[in-house]
Rosetta silent file (secondary structure, phi, psi, omega in degrees, C-alpha in Angstrom):
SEQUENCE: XXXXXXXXXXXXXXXXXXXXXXXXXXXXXXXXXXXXXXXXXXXXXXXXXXXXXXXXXXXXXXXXXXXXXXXXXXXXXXXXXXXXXXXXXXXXXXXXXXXXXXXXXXXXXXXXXXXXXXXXXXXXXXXXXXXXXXXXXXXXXXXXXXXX
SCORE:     score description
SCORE:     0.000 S_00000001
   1 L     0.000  151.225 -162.590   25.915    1.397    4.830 S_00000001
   2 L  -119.139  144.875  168.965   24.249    0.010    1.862 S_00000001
   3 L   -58.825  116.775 -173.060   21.104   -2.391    2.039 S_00000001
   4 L   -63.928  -77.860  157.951   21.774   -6.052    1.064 S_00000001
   5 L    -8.384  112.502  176.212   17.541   -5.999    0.372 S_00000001
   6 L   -75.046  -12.311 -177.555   15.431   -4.124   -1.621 S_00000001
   7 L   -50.615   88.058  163.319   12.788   -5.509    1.068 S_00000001
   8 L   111.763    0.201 -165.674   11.118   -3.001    3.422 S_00000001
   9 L  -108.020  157.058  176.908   12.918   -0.312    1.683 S_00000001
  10 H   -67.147  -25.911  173.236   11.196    3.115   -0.032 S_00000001
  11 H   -47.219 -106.147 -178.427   12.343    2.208   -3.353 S_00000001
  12 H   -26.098  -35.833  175.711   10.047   -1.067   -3.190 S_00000001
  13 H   -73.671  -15.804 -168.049    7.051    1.031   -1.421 S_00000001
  14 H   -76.586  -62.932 -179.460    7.417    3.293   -4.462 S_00000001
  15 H   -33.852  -58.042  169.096    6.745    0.362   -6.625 S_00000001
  16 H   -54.279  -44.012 -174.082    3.634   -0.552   -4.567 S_00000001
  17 H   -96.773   11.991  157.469    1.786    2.140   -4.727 S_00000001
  18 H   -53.993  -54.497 -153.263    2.309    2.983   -8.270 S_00000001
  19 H   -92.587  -30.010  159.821    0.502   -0.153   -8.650 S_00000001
  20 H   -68.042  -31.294  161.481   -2.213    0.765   -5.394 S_00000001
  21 H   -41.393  -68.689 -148.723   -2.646    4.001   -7.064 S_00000001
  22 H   -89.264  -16.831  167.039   -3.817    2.915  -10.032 S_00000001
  23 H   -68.398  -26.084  178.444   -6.262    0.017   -8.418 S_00000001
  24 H   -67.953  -37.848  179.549   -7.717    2.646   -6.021 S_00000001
  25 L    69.346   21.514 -145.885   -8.128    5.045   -8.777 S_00000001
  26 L  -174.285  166.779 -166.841   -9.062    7.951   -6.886 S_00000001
  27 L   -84.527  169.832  169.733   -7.377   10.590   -5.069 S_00000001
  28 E  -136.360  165.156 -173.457   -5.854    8.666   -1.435 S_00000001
  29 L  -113.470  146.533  159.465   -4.367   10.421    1.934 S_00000001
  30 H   -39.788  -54.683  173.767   -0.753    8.917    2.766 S_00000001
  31 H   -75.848   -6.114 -167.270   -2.489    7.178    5.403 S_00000001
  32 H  -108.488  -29.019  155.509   -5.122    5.376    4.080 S_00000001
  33 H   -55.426  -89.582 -173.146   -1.760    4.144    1.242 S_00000001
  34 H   -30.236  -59.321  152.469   -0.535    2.805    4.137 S_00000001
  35 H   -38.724  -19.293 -169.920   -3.022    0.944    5.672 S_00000001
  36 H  -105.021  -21.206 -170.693   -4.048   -0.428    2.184 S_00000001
  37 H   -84.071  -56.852 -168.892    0.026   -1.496    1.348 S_00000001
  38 H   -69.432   -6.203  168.127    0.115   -3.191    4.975 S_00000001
  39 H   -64.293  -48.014 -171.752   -2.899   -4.787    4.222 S_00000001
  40 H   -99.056  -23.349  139.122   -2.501   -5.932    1.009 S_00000001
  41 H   -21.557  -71.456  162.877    0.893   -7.528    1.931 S_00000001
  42 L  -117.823   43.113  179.078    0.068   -9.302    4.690 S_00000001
  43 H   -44.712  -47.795 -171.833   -3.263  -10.108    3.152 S_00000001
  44 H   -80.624  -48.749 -159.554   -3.320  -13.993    5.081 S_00000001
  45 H   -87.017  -17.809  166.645   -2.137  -12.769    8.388 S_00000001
  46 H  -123.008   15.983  111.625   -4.767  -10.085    8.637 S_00000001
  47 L   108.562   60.499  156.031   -7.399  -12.320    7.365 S_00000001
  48 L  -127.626   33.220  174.408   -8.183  -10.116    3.572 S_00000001
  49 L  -166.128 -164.795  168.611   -6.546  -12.616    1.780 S_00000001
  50 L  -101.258  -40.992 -168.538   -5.338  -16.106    1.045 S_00000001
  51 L  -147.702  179.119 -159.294   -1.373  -15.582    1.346 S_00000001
  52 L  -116.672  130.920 -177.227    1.276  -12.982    2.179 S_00000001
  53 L   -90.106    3.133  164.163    2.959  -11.443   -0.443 S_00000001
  54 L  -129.972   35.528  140.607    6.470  -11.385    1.139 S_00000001
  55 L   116.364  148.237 -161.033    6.462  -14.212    2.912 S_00000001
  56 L   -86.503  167.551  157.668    4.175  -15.163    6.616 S_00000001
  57 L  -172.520 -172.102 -174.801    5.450  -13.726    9.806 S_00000001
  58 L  -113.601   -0.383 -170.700    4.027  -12.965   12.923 S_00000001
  59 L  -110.506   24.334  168.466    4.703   -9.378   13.192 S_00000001
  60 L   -57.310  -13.720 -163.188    2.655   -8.090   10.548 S_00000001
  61 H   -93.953  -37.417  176.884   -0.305   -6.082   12.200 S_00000001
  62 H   -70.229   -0.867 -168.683    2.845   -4.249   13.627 S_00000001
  63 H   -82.528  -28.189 -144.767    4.227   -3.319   10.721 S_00000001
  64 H   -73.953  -60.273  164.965    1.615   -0.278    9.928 S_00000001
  65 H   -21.682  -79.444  167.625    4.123    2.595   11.627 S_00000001
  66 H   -20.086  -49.935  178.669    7.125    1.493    9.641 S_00000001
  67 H   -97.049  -24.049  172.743    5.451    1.639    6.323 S_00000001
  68 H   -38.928  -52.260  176.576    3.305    4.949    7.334 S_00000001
  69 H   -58.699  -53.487  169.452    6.934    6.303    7.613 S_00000001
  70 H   -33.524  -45.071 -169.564    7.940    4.241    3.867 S_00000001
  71 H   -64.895  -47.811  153.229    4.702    5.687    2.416 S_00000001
  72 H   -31.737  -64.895 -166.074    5.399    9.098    3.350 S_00000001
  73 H   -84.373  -26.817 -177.731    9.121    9.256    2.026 S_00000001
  74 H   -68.679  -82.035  177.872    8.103    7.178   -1.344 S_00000001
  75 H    -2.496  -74.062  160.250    5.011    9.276   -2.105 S_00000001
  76 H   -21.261  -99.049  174.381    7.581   12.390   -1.596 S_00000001
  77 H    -9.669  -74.057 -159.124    9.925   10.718   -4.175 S_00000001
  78 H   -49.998  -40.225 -173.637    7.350    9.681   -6.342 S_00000001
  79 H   -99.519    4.383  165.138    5.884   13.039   -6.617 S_00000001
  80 H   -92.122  -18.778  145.717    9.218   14.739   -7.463 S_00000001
  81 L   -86.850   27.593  176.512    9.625   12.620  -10.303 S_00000001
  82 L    50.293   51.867  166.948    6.082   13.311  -11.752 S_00000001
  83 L  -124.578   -4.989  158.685    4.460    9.912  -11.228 S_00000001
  84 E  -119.709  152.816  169.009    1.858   11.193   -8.348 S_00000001
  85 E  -114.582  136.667  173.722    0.390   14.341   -7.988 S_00000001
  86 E   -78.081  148.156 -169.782   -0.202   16.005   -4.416 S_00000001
  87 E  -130.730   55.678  164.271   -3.792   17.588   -4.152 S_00000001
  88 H    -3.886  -67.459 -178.113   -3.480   19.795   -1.199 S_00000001
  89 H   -94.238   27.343  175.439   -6.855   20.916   -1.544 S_00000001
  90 H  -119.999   53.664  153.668   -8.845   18.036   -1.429 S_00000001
  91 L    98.832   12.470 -172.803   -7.371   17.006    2.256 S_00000001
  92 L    66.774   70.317  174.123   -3.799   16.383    1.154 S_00000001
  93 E  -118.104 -145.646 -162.981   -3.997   13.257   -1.245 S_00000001
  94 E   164.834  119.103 -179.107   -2.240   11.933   -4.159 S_00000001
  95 E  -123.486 -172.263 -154.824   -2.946   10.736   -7.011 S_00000001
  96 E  -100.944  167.927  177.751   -1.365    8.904   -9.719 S_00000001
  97 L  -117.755  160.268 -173.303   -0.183   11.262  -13.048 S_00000001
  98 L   -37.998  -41.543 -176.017    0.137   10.142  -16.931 S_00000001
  99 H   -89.595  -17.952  163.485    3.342    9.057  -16.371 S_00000001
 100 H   -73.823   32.780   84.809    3.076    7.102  -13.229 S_00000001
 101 H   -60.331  -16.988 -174.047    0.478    5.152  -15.106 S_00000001
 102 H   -69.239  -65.530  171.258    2.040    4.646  -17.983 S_00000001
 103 H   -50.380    3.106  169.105    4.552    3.214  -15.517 S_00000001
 104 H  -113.276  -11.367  156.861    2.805    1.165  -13.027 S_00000001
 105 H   -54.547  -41.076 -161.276    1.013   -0.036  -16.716 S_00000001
 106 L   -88.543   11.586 -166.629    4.832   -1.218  -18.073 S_00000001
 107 L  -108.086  111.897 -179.745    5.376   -3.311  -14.116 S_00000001
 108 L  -141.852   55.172  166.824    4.136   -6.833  -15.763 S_00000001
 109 L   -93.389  143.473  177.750    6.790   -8.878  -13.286 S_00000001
 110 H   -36.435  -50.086  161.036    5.273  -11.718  -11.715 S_00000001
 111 H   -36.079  -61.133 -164.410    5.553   -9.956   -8.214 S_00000001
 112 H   -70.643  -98.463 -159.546    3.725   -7.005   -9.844 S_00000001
 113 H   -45.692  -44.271  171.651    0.960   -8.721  -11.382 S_00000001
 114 H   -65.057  -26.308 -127.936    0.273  -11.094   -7.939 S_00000001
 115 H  -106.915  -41.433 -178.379    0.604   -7.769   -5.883 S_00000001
 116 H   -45.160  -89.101  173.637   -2.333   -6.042   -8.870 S_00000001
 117 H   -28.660  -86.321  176.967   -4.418   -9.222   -7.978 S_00000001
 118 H   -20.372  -61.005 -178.820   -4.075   -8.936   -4.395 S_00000001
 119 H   -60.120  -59.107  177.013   -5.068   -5.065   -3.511 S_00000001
 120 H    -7.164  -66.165  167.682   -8.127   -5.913   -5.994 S_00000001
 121 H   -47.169  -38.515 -159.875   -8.891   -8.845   -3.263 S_00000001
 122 H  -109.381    0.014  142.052   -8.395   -6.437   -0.188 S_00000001
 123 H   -53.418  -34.614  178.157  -10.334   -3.450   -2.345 S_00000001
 124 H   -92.241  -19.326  168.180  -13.233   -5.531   -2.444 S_00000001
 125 H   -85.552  -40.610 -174.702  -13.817   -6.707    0.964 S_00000001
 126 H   -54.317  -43.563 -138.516  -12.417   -3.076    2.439 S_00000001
 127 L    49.773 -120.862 -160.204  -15.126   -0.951    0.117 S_00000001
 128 L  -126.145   36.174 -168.499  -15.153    2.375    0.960 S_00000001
 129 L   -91.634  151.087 -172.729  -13.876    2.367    4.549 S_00000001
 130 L   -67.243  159.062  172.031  -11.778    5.152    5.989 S_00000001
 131 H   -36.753  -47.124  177.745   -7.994    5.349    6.895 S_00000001
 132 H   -70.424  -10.673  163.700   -9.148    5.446   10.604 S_00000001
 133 H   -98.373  -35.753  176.039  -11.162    2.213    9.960 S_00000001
 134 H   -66.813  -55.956 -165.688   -8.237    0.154    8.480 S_00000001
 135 H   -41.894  -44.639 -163.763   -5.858    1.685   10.985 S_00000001
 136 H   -63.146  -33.362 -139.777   -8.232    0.036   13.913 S_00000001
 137 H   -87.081  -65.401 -165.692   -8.848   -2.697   12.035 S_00000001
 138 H   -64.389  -17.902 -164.659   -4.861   -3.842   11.421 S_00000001
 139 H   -88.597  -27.755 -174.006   -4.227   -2.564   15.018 S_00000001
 140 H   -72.706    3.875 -163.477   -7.363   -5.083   16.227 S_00000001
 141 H   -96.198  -34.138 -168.622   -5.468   -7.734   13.995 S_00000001
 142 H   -66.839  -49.622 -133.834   -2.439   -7.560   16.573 S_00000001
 143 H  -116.547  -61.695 -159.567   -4.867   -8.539   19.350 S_00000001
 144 L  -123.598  -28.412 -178.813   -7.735  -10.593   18.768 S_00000001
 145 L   111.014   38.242 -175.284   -8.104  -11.369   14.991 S_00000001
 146 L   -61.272 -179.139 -168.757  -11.436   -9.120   14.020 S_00000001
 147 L  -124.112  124.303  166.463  -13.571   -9.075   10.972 S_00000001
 148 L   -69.619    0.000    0.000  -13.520   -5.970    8.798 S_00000001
């Protein structure tokens, strides 16, 4: 069955993290892309941002599973077309390669350019905190509303 929605789909997480990739700048773990995609997403509803970039709901903090699985099969994609590279030995990460910058450089759609602006916002309040600190932190977002 084919997907009316590009929404929520690996295609579209591929897009994101092309574009998380190159604001992180650094090698990243699968998990700590996730946590940084559901983050920067639902940037209002998990209190690193002013607005949501697809739209409010209430089941965002819940979302972090879902895209852990997206992140996982895009990454995979991503790096079989040469636009990330996997780094085994530094802990399993992935980073972005010439040509997935040149391509998350050429993404200048409005979407694209708010979503560039966004991680920026939830880069600068996260710092340097680990996967295992966002994860608590989006799972404490479900419950009580915490401060990173």
């Amino acid at each position: 069955m084919m997907s009316e929605s590009l929404l929520d789909t690996s295609y579209e997480t591929e897009l994101r993290l092309l574009i998380l990739l190159r604001a992180v700048d650094s090698a990243v773990t699968c998990e700590y892309l996730a946590a940084l995609d559901t983050l920067t997403v639902n940037a209002k509803t998990l209190g690193v941002g002013d607005r949501n970039l697809n739209g409010d709901h209430r089941f965002a903090a819940g979302e972090l599973e879902h895209r852990l699985s997206l992140v996982n099969d895009a990454l995979k994609d991503l790096a079989l077309r040469g636009l990330v590279a996997y780094k085994p030995e530094k802990s399993g990460t992935y980073i972005l390669t010439r040509d997935g910058r040149r391509t998350a450089n050429a993404m200048t759609t409005a979407y694209s350019k708010q979503l560039a602006v966004m991680v920026q916002t939830a880069l600068k309040q996260l710092g340097d905190k680990s996967e295992e600190c966002l994860f608590n932190f989006i799972t404490e977002q479900a419950v009580v509303g915490g401060d990173l």
